[in-house]
C-alpha positions in Angstrom: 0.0 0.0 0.0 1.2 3.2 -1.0 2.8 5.6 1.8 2.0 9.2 1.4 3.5 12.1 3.4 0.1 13.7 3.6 -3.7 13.6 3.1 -6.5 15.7 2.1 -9.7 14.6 3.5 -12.8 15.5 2.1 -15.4 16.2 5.3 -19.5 15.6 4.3 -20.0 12.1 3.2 -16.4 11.0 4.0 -15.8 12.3 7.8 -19.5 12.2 8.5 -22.9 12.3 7.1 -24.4 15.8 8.4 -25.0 14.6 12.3 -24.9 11.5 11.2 -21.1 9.5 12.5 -19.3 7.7 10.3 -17.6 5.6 13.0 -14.7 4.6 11.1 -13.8 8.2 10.5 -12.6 9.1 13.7 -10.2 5.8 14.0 -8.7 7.3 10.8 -7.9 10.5 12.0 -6.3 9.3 15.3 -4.2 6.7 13.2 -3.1 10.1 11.4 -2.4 12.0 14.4 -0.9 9.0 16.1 1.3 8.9 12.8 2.4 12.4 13.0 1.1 12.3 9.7 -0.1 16.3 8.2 -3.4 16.6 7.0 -5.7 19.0 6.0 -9.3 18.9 5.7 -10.3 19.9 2.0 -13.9 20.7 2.2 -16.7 22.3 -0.2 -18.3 23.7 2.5 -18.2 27.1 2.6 -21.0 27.8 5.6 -19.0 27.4 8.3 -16.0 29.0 9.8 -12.8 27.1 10.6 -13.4 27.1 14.6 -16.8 26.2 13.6 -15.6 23.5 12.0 -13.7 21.9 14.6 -16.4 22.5 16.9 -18.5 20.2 15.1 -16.6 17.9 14.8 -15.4 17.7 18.1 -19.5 18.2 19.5 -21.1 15.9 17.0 -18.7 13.0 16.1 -15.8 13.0 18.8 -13.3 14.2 16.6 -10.4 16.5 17.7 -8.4 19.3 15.7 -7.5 22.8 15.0 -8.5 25.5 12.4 -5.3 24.9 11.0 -6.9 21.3 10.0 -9.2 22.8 8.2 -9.5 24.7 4.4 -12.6 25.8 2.4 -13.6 26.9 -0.8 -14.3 30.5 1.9 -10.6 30.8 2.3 -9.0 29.4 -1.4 -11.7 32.5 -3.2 -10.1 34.9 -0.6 -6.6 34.2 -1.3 -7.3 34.1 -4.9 -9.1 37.6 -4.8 -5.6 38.9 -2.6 -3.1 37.4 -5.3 -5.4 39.1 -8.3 -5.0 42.2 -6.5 -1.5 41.9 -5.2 -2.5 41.3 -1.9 -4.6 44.8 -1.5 -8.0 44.9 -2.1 -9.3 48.2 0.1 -10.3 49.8 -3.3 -12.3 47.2 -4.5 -15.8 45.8 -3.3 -18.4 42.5 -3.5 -21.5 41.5 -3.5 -21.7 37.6 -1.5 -24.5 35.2 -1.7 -23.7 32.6 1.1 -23.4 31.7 4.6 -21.0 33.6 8.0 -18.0 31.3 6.5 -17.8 32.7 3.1 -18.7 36.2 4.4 -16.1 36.1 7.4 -13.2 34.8 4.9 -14.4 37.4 2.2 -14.4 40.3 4.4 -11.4 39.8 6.5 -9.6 40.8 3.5 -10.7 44.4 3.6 -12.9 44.2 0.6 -16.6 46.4 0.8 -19.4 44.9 0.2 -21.4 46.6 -2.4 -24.9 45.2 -4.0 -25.2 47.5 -6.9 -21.9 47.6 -8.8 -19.2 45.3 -7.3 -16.3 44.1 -8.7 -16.6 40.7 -8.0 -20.1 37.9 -7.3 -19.5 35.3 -4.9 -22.2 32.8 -4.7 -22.3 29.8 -2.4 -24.4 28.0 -0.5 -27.2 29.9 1.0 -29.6 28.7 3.8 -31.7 31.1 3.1 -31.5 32.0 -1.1 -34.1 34.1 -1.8 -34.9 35.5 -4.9 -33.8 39.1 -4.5 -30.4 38.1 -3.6 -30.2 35.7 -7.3 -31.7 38.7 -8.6 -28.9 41.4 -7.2 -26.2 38.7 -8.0 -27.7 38.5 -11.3 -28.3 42.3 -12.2 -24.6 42.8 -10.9 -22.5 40.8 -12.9 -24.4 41.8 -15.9 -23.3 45.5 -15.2 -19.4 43.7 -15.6 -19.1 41.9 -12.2 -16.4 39.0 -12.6 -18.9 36.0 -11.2 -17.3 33.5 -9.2 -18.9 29.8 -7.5 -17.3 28.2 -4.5 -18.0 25.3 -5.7 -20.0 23.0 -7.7 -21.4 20.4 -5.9 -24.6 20.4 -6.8 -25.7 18.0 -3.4 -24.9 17.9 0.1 -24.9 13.8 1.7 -26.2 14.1 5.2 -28.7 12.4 7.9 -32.0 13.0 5.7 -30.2 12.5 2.1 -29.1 14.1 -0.6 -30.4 17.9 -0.2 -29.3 20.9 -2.7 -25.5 21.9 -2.8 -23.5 24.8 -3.3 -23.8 24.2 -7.2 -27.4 24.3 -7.4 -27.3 27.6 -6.3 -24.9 28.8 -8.8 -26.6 27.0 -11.1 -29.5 29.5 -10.6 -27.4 32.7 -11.4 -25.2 30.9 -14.2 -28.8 30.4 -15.6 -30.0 33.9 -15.6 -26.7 35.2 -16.6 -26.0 32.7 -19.1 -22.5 31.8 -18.5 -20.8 29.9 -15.9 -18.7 31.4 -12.9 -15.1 31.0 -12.5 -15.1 28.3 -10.1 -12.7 27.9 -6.7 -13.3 24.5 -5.3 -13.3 21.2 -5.6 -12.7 19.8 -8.3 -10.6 23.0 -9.7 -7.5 23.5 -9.4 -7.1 26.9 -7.9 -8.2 25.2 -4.0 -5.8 22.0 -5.1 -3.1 24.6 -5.2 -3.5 26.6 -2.3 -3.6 23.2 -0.2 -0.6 22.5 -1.3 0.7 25.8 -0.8 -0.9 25.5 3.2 0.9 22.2 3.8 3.9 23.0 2.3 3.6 19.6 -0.1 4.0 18.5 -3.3 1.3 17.0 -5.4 2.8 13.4 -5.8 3.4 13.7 -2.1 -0.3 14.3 -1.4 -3.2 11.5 -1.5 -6.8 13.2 -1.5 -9.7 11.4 0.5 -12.8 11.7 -0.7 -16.6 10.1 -1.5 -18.0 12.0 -4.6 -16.0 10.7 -7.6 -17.2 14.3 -9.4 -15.5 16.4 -7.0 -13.0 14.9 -4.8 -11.3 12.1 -7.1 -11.6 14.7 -9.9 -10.3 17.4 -7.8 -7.0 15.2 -7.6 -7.3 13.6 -11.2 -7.0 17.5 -12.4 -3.8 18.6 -10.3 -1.6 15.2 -10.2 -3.0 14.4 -6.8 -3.2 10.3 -6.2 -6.8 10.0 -5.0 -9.0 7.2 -2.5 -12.4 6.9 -2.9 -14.4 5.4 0.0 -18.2 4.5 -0.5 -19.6 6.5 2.6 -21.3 9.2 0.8 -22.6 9.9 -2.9 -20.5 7.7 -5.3 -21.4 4.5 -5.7 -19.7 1.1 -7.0 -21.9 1.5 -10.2 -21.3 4.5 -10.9 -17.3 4.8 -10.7 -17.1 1.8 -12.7 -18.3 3.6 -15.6 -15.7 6.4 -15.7 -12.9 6.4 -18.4 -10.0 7.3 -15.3 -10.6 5.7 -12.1 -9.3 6.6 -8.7 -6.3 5.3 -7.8 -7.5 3.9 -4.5 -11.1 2.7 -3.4 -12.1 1.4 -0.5 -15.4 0.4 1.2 -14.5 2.4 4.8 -11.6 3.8 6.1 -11.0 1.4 8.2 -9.5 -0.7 5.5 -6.8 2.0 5.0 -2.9 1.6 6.2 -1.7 5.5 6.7 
């Protein structure tokens, strides 16, 4: 089995299943930790916060880390939005369509927020979408905002099922605008490379953990990241079988992987 020096773990449908434990998830983390082996964890969820990350975790399935485990689609758009601007943005503004993690990341930079004429559209996941924030996205990049999606994951695995993702909220505004956004997570590179950047890794050094063949074994087909698949979440058997590239790993839990 192949030895990697370290991993990036997707978090819904791999690490847990909304509330719902994925009891083999936390015996993989302590076999990390144990290990001294880095690892970050490479969500697509961009509602949360870091610290609110690891308190869920640590509340809802018993597992223990740091914000410095953690990296999101919230942070990779920020530090994309500072590099674009060489690392000032006080002169330019945004208009966001998400939850307090995309918002806090966006706005620590020092960008303005701005519903009329922003530079830049950020749509996420939203809790509460409602049409007049589609419609203000919408009206906004048409007046010459650059439109950019978190992610595309179009649903979310958790206790009650499949329910809408990040993507089918984007999906919205690509609609009515009739182009698609520049896109920051999973399975695009510009997260991939910020990852790597945070762990201070190379890509053949990396393995990235994951249950949704579309956006976590892609993610690492697209940047030269060796990927495992574990059937926990949306990917099924079936379905992988029928792609032209498979992962490189696949396994039914995670309890049937050597770090």
């Amino acid at each position: 089995m192949t030895k990697y020096k370290g991993y990036m773990i997707d978090l819904d449908g791999t690490i847990y299943r909304g509330n719902e434990r994925i009891p083999e998830a936390k015996g993989f983390v302590e076999r990390l930790q144990a290990a001294n082996i880095p690892f970050l964890f490479l969500t697509n969820n961009t509602t949360r916060t870091p610290e609110m990350v690891c308190d869920f975790l640590a509340s809802k399935h018993n597992i223990y880390v740091t914000p410095d485990h953690v990296y999101t689609p919230s942070m990779a758009t920020a530090s994309y939005l500072l590099r674009e601007n060489h690392g000032d943005l006080s002169n330019k503004s945004i208009y966001i369509v998400g939850e307090i993690g995309l918002k806090k990341a966006l706005l620590s930079t020092g960008i303005k927020l701005n519903e009329y004429d922003p530079d830049y559209v950020v749509v996420g996941l939203d809790y509460d979408l409602t049409y007049h924030k589609a419609e203000l996205a919408t009206l906004a990049i048409k007046r010459g905002a650059m439109f950019i999606g978190t992610n595309e994951d179009t649903n979310l695995p958790n206790e009650r099922g499949q329910v809408p993702g990040a993507g089918s909220v984007i999906a919205f505004v690509e609609r009515a605008v009739q182009r698609e956004a520049f896109y920051i997570g999973k399975p695009r590179r510009p997260i991939m490379d910020a990852a790597l950047d945070k762990m201070g890794l190379n890509a053949e050094d990396v393995v990235m953990v994951g249950d949704n063949y579309n956006t976590d074994i892609k993610a690492g087909i697209n940047s030269g990241i060796a990927q495992l698949l574990v059937y926990t979440g949306i990917s099924t058997p079936e379905y992988v079988a029928q792609q032209k590239i498979q992962p490189t790993h696949v396994v039914n839990s995670l309890a049937d992987w050597e770090v």
